[in-house]
C-alpha positions as CSV (number, residue, x, y, z in Angstrom):
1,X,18.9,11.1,1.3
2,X,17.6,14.4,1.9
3,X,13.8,14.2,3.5
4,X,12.1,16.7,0.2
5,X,13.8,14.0,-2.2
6,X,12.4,10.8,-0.8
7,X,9.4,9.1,-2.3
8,X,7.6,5.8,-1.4
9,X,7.8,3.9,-4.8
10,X,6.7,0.4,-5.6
11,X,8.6,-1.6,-8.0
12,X,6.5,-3.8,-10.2
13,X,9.3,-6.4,-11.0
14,X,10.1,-7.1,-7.6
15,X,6.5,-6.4,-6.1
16,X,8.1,-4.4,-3.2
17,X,7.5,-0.5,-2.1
18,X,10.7,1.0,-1.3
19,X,12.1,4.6,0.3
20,X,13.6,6.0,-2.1
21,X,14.9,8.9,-3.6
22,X,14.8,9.9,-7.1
23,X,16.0,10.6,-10.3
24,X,14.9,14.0,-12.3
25,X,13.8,11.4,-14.6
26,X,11.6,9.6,-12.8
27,X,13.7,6.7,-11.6
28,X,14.5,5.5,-8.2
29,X,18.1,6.2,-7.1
30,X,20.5,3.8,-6.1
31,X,19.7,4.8,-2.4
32,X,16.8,3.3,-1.6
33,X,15.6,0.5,1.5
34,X,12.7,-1.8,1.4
35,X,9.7,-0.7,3.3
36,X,7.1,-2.9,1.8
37,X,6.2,-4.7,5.6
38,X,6.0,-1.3,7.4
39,X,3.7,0.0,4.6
40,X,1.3,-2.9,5.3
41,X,1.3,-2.3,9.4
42,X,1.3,1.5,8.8
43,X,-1.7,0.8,7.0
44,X,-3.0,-1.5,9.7
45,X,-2.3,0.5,12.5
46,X,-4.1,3.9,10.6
47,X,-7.2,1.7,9.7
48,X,-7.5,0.5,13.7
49,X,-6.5,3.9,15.1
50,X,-8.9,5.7,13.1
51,X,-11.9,3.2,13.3
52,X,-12.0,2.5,9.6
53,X,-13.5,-0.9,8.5
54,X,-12.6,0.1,4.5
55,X,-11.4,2.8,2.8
56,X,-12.2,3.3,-0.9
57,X,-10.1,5.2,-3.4
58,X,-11.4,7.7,-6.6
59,X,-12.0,5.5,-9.7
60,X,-8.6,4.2,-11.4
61,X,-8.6,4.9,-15.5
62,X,-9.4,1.6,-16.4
63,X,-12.6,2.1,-14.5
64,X,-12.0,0.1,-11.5
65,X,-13.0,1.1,-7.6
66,X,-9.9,0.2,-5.6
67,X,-10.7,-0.7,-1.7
68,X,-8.9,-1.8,1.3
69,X,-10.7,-3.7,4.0
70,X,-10.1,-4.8,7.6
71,X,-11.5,-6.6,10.2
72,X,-9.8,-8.3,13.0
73,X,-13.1,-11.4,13.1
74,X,-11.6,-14.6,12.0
75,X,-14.9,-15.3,10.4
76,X,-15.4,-11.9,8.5
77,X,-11.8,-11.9,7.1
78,X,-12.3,-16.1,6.0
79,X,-15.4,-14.7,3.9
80,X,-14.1,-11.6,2.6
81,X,-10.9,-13.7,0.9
82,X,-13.3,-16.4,-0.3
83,X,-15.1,-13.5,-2.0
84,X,-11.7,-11.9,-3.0
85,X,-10.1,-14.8,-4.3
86,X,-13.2,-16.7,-6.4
């Protein structure tokens, strides 16, 4: 896999994000590894290195404000998912 061809892609049948390269028309190659958990600490470990509680993202075309938050409180994080998930 040469580095220029490889793109992080997620795969919405399987729900993973993969290295990958690919195809001229738009499809991931055959040559590809599952990176979905080392997205997730990347992410982690960027939002605790740089001090970042949230980080927001422009408005999607169905209108919707996507945000990622973190905190390491217990506490915080229990009412943050009950707010998420009701």
């Amino acid at each position: 896999m040469a580095y220029e061809k490889v793109k992080l892609c997620y795969a919405m049948v399987s729900g993973e994000v993969y290295l990958s390269s690919v195809k001229e028309n738009g499809v991931m190659g055959s040559n590809r590894r599952i990176i979905t958990d080392e997205v997730l600490i990347a992410t982690i470990d960027y939002m605790i290195g740089n001090k970042k509680t949230w980080v927001g993202f422009e408005e999607q075309e169905d209108g919707t404000n996507p945000a990622l938050f973190y905190t390491g409180d217990k506490e915080k994080a229990a009412k943050i998912r009950a707010i998420l998930e009701g």
